[in-house]
C-alpha positions in Angstrom: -24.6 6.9 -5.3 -22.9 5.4 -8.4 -21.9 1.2 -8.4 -18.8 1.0 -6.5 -19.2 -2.8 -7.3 -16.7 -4.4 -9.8 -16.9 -8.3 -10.8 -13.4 -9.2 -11.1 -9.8 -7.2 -10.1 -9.7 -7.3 -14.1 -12.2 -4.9 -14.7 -11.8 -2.9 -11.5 -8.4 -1.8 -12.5 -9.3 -1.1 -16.0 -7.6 2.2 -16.5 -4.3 1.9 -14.5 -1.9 3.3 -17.2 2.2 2.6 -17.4 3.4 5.0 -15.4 0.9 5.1 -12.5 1.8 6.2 -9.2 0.2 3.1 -7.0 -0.2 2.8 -3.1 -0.5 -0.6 -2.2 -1.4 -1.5 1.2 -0.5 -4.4 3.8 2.2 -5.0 6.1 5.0 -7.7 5.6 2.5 -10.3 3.3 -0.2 -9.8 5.5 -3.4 -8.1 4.2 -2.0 -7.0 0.6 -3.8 -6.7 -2.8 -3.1 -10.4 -4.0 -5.9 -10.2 -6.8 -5.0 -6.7 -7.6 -1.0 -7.6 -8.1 -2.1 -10.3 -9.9 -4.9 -8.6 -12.4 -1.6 -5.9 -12.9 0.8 -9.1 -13.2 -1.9 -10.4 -16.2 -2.2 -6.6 -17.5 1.3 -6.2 -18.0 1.5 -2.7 -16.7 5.0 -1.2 -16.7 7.1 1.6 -15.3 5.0 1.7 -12.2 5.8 3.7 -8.7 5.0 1.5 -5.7 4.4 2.9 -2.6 4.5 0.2 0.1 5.9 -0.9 3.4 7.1 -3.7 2.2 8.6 -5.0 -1.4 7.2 -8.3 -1.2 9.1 -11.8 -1.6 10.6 -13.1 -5.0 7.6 -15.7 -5.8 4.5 -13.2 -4.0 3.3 -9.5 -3.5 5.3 -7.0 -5.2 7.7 -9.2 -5.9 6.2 -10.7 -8.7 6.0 -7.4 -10.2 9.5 -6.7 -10.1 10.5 -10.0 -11.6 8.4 -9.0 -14.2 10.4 -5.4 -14.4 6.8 -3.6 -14.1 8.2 -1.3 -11.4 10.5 1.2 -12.1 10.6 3.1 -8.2 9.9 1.7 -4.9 8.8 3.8 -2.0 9.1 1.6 0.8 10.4 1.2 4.7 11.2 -2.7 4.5 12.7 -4.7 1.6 14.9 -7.2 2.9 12.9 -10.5 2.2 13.3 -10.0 -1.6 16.6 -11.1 -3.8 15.0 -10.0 -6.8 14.6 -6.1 -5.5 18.2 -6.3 -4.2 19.7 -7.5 -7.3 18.1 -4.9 -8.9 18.8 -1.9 -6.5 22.6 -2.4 -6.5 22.4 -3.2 -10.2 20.8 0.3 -11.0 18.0 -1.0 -12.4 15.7 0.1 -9.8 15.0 3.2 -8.3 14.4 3.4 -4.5 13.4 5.8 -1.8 14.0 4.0 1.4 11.9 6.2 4.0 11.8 5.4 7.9 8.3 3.5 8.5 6.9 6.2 11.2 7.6 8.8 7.7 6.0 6.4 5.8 2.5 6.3 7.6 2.9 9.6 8.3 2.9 11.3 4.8 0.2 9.0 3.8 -2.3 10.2 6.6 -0.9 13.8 5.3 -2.6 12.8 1.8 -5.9 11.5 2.9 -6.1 14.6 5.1 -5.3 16.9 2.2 -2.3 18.3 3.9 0.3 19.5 1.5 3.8 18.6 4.4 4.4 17.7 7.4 7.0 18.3 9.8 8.5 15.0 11.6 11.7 14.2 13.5 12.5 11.3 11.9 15.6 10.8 10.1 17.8 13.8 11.4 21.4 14.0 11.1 20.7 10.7 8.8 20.7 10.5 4.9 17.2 10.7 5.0 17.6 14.2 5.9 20.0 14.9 3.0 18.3 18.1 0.7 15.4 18.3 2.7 14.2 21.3 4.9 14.7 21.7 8.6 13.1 23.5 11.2 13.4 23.6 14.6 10.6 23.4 17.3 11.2 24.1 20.9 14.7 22.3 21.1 14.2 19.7 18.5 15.2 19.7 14.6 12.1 18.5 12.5 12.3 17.1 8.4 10.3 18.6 6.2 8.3 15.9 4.7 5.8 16.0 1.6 2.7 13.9 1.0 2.4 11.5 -1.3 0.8 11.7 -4.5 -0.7 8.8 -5.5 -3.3 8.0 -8.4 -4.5 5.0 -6.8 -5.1 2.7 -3.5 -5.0 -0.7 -3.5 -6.1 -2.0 -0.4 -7.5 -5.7 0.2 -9.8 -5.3 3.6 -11.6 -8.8 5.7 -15.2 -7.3 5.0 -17.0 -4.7 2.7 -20.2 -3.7 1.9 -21.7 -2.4 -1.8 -21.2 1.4 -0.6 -17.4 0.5 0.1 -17.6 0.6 3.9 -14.4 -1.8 5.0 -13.6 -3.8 8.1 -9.9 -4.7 8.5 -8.8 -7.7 10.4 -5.4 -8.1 12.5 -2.2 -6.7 10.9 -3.5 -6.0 7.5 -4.8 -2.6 9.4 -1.0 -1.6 9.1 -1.3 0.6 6.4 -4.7 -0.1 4.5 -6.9 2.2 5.9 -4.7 5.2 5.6 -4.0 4.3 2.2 -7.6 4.1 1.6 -7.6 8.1 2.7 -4.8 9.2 0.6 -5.5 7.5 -3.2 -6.7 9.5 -5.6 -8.9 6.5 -7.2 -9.0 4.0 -4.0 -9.9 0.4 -5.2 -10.5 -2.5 -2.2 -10.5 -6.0 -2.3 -12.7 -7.7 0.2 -13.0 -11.2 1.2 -16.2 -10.9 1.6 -18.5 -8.5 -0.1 -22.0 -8.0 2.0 -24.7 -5.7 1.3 -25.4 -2.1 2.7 -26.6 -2.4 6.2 -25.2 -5.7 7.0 -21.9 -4.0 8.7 -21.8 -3.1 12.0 -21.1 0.6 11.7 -19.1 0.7 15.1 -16.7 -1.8 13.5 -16.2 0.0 10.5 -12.8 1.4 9.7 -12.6 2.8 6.2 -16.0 5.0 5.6 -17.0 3.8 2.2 -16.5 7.6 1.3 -13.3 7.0 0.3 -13.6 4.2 -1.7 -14.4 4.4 -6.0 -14.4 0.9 -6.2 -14.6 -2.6 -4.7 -15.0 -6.4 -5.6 -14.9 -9.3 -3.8 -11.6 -11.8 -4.1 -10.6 -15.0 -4.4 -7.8 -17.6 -3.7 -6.2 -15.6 -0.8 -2.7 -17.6 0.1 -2.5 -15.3 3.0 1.4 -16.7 3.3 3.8 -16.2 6.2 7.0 -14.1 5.8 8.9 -15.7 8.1 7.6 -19.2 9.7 9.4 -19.8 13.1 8.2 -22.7 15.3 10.1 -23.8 18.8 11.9 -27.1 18.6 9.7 -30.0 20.1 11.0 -30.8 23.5 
Protein backbone atom coordinates (compact mmCIF):
# COMPACT_ATOMS: atom_id res chain seq x y z
CA UNK A 1 0.00 0.00 0.00
CA UNK A 2 1.36 3.50 -0.94
CA UNK A 3 1.72 6.40 2.17
CA UNK A 4 -1.61 7.77 2.53
CA UNK A 5 0.09 9.97 5.23
CA UNK A 6 0.54 13.71 4.56
CA UNK A 7 2.27 16.21 7.18
CA UNK A 8 0.35 19.31 6.83
CA UNK A 9 -3.27 20.20 4.88
CA UNK A 10 -0.54 22.23 2.69
CA UNK A 11 0.94 19.48 1.18
CA UNK A 12 -2.05 17.12 1.16
CA UNK A 13 -3.85 19.33 -1.09
CA UNK A 14 -1.01 20.06 -3.34
CA UNK A 15 -2.73 19.63 -6.69
CA UNK A 16 -6.22 21.14 -6.20
CA UNK A 17 -6.32 23.23 -9.46
CA UNK A 18 -8.77 26.59 -10.01
CA UNK A 19 -11.66 25.07 -11.19
CA UNK A 20 -11.96 21.93 -9.02
CA UNK A 21 -15.10 20.37 -8.40
CA UNK A 22 -14.76 19.92 -4.32
CA UNK A 23 -17.13 17.95 -1.79
CA UNK A 24 -16.72 19.16 1.47
CA UNK A 25 -18.19 17.39 4.26
CA UNK A 26 -19.85 18.31 7.77
CA UNK A 27 -23.14 19.40 8.78
CA UNK A 28 -23.98 23.05 9.94
CA UNK A 29 -20.15 23.86 11.36
CA UNK A 30 -19.88 20.64 12.87
CA UNK A 31 -17.28 18.17 11.62
CA UNK A 32 -15.97 20.26 8.49
CA UNK A 33 -12.54 20.52 6.83
CA UNK A 34 -11.25 23.57 9.03
CA UNK A 35 -7.48 22.93 8.08
CA UNK A 36 -8.37 21.97 4.57
CA UNK A 37 -10.54 25.45 3.97
CA UNK A 38 -7.88 27.04 5.42
CA UNK A 39 -4.66 25.40 3.48
CA UNK A 40 -7.28 26.44 0.18
CA UNK A 41 -7.89 29.90 1.98
CA UNK A 42 -3.72 30.26 2.08
CA UNK A 43 -3.47 28.62 -1.56
CA UNK A 44 -5.63 31.06 -3.13
CA UNK A 45 -7.51 28.63 -5.27
CA UNK A 46 -10.26 30.26 -7.34
CA UNK A 47 -13.39 29.45 -9.39
CA UNK A 48 -14.09 26.45 -7.16
CA UNK A 49 -17.51 24.23 -7.10
CA UNK A 50 -18.50 23.44 -3.50
CA UNK A 51 -20.61 20.77 -2.87
CA UNK A 52 -21.85 20.99 0.82
CA UNK A 53 -24.83 20.99 3.06
CA UNK A 54 -24.18 23.91 4.34
CA UNK A 55 -22.32 27.40 3.08
CA UNK A 56 -20.72 28.15 6.17
CA UNK A 57 -20.85 31.52 8.28
CA UNK A 58 -19.22 34.90 7.13
CA UNK A 59 -16.00 34.61 9.49
CA UNK A 60 -15.68 30.33 9.28
CA UNK A 61 -16.16 27.26 6.90
CA UNK A 62 -17.03 28.06 3.47
CA UNK A 63 -17.52 31.25 4.24
CA UNK A 64 -14.21 32.40 4.31
CA UNK A 65 -13.90 31.22 0.88
CA UNK A 66 -16.56 33.12 -0.51
CA UNK A 67 -15.42 36.36 1.09
CA UNK A 68 -12.41 35.65 -0.62
CA UNK A 69 -14.51 35.12 -4.18
CA UNK A 70 -12.68 31.49 -4.41
CA UNK A 71 -16.11 29.91 -5.18
CA UNK A 72 -17.76 30.50 -8.21
CA UNK A 73 -20.99 27.58 -7.58
CA UNK A 74 -22.46 26.29 -4.53
CA UNK A 75 -24.25 22.98 -4.39
CA UNK A 76 -25.80 23.04 -1.20
CA UNK A 77 -29.31 22.33 0.93
CA UNK A 78 -28.74 25.10 3.72
CA UNK A 79 -27.27 28.59 3.40
CA UNK A 80 -29.04 30.87 5.49
CA UNK A 81 -26.43 31.57 8.30
CA UNK A 82 -24.13 33.44 5.72
CA UNK A 83 -24.63 37.33 4.60
CA UNK A 84 -21.77 37.13 2.53
CA UNK A 85 -23.37 34.08 0.13
CA UNK A 86 -26.66 36.05 0.12
CA UNK A 87 -25.25 39.22 -0.95
CA UNK A 88 -23.68 37.39 -3.54
CA UNK A 89 -26.53 35.16 -4.82
CA UNK A 90 -29.02 37.98 -5.40
CA UNK A 91 -26.15 40.11 -6.67
CA UNK A 92 -25.35 37.49 -9.48
CA UNK A 93 -22.12 36.96 -8.53
CA UNK A 94 -22.61 33.56 -7.38
CA UNK A 95 -23.99 30.61 -8.88
CA UNK A 96 -26.20 28.24 -6.80
CA UNK A 97 -27.98 24.97 -7.01
CA UNK A 98 -30.18 24.82 -4.03
CA UNK A 99 -31.11 20.92 -3.84
CA UNK A 100 -33.49 19.39 -1.06
CA UNK A 101 -31.08 17.81 1.68
CA UNK A 102 -32.67 14.00 1.34
CA UNK A 103 -31.33 14.81 -2.83
CA UNK A 104 -28.32 15.96 -1.50
CA UNK A 105 -27.18 12.73 0.47
CA UNK A 106 -28.74 10.81 -1.94
CA UNK A 107 -26.72 11.58 -5.14
CA UNK A 108 -23.69 11.49 -3.20
CA UNK A 109 -24.22 7.80 -1.93
CA UNK A 110 -25.13 7.33 -5.90
CA UNK A 111 -21.32 8.48 -6.65
CA UNK A 112 -19.54 6.41 -4.06
CA UNK A 113 -21.64 3.50 -5.28
CA UNK A 114 -20.76 4.18 -8.96
CA UNK A 115 -24.33 4.57 -9.92
CA UNK A 116 -24.70 6.93 -12.83
CA UNK A 117 -28.86 8.40 -11.41
CA UNK A 118 -31.14 7.85 -9.23
CA UNK A 119 -34.76 8.15 -9.16
CA UNK A 120 -36.17 10.15 -5.89
CA UNK A 121 -39.45 11.82 -5.06
CA UNK A 122 -38.22 14.78 -3.77
CA UNK A 123 -38.94 18.02 -5.19
CA UNK A 124 -42.01 17.27 -7.42
CA UNK A 125 -44.38 19.80 -8.73
CA UNK A 126 -41.48 22.16 -7.15
CA UNK A 127 -38.74 24.21 -9.09
CA UNK A 128 -36.49 21.64 -8.34
CA UNK A 129 -38.25 19.58 -10.65
CA UNK A 130 -38.02 22.17 -13.47
CA UNK A 131 -36.11 20.36 -16.81
CA UNK A 132 -35.56 17.36 -15.19
CA UNK A 133 -36.97 13.86 -16.09
CA UNK A 134 -40.00 12.14 -14.50
CA UNK A 135 -41.11 8.81 -14.15
CA UNK A 136 -43.73 7.37 -12.44
CA UNK A 137 -43.61 4.26 -10.04
CA UNK A 138 -46.63 2.56 -8.88
CA UNK A 139 -48.78 5.80 -8.21
CA UNK A 140 -45.95 8.12 -7.37
CA UNK A 141 -43.94 10.68 -9.80
CA UNK A 142 -40.10 10.23 -9.19
CA UNK A 143 -37.08 13.11 -10.31
CA UNK A 144 -34.57 11.95 -12.15
CA UNK A 145 -31.49 12.87 -10.32
CA UNK A 146 -27.63 12.58 -11.38
CA UNK A 147 -24.61 11.92 -9.25
CA UNK A 148 -22.23 14.10 -8.47
CA UNK A 149 -19.00 14.39 -9.99
CA UNK A 150 -16.60 15.50 -7.82
CA UNK A 151 -12.64 15.51 -8.03
CA UNK A 152 -12.11 15.55 -4.49
CA UNK A 153 -13.45 14.84 -0.73
CA UNK A 154 -12.67 16.74 1.98
CA UNK A 155 -13.81 15.19 4.95
CA UNK A 156 -12.33 16.00 8.68
CA UNK A 157 -13.20 12.58 10.74
CA UNK A 158 -12.53 12.17 15.19
CA UNK A 159 -9.95 9.28 14.51
CA UNK A 160 -7.84 7.74 11.68
CA UNK A 161 -5.29 5.35 11.24
CA UNK A 162 -2.06 5.42 8.60
CA UNK A 163 -4.16 3.13 6.04
CA UNK A 164 -7.04 5.85 6.21
CA UNK A 165 -9.53 3.87 8.17
CA UNK A 166 -11.85 6.79 9.84
CA UNK A 167 -14.08 6.97 12.94
CA UNK A 168 -16.59 9.79 12.95
CA UNK A 169 -17.92 11.23 16.05
CA UNK A 170 -21.68 12.79 16.66
CA UNK A 171 -23.04 15.06 13.84
CA UNK A 172 -19.97 15.33 11.80
CA UNK A 173 -21.28 11.72 10.40
CA UNK A 174 -23.88 13.95 8.49
CA UNK A 175 -22.35 13.76 5.31
CA UNK A 176 -18.54 12.76 5.70
CA UNK A 177 -18.59 9.31 5.18
CA UNK A 178 -20.61 9.35 2.13
CA UNK A 179 -18.54 12.01 0.82
CA UNK A 180 -15.62 9.84 1.56
CA UNK A 181 -17.34 7.16 -1.02
CA UNK A 182 -18.08 9.44 -3.77
CA UNK A 183 -14.64 11.77 -4.30
CA UNK A 184 -12.60 10.98 -6.88
CA UNK A 185 -9.30 11.92 -4.77
CA UNK A 186 -10.81 11.67 -1.05
CA UNK A 187 -8.47 13.65 1.47
CA UNK A 188 -9.36 13.30 5.49
CA UNK A 189 -8.50 15.25 8.30
CA UNK A 190 -8.26 13.45 11.55
CA UNK A 191 -7.94 14.72 14.99
CA UNK A 192 -6.07 12.17 15.78
CA UNK A 193 -3.87 10.12 13.55
CA UNK A 194 -3.14 6.44 15.21
CA UNK A 195 -1.31 3.65 13.71
CA UNK A 196 -2.76 0.56 11.74
CA UNK A 197 -4.25 -1.82 14.17
CA UNK A 198 -4.93 0.60 16.88
CA UNK A 199 -8.77 1.14 15.57
CA UNK A 200 -11.32 -0.95 16.58
CA UNK A 201 -12.57 -2.31 13.30
CA UNK A 202 -16.31 -2.67 14.55
CA UNK A 203 -16.14 1.11 15.03
CA UNK A 204 -14.91 1.94 11.94
CA UNK A 205 -17.01 3.91 9.38
CA UNK A 206 -15.05 4.91 6.41
CA UNK A 207 -12.82 1.71 5.22
CA UNK A 208 -9.57 3.26 4.53
CA UNK A 209 -10.17 1.99 0.92
CA UNK A 210 -11.54 5.07 0.01
CA UNK A 211 -9.26 7.31 1.28
CA UNK A 212 -5.87 8.71 -1.01
CA UNK A 213 -4.78 10.70 1.71
CA UNK A 214 -4.84 11.72 5.33
CA UNK A 215 -3.02 14.00 7.99
CA UNK A 216 -3.61 14.81 11.28
CA UNK A 217 -5.05 18.55 12.22
CA UNK A 218 -4.75 21.15 14.40
CA UNK A 219 -6.49 24.18 16.16
CA UNK A 220 -10.11 22.79 15.73
CA UNK A 221 -12.58 25.80 16.93
CA UNK A 222 -15.26 23.37 16.55
CA UNK A 223 -17.81 26.62 16.81
CA UNK A 224 -21.56 26.53 17.39
CA UNK A 225 -23.97 27.78 14.67
CA UNK A 226 -26.44 28.87 16.73
CA UNK A 227 -25.88 29.08 20.67
CA UNK A 228 -29.24 29.01 22.59
CA UNK A 229 -29.28 28.75 26.39
CA UNK A 230 -32.66 28.91 28.65
CA UNK A 231 -32.91 32.06 30.74
CA UNK A 232 -31.77 31.43 34.42
CA UNK A 233 -34.76 31.14 36.54
Amino acid sequence: MSNKVYQTADDALFDIRDGAVIMLGGFGLCGIPENAISALLKKGTKNLTCISNNAGVDDFGIGLLLKTRQVKKMISSYVGENDEFERQLLSGELEVELIPQGTLATRCLASGYGLPAVFLPAGVGTEVADGKETRVFGDKTYLLEYAFDADYALVKAWKGDKYGNLIFRGTARNFNPMMAMAGKITIAEVEHLVEPGELDPNEIHTPGIYVHRIFQGNGYEKRIEQRTVRPRT
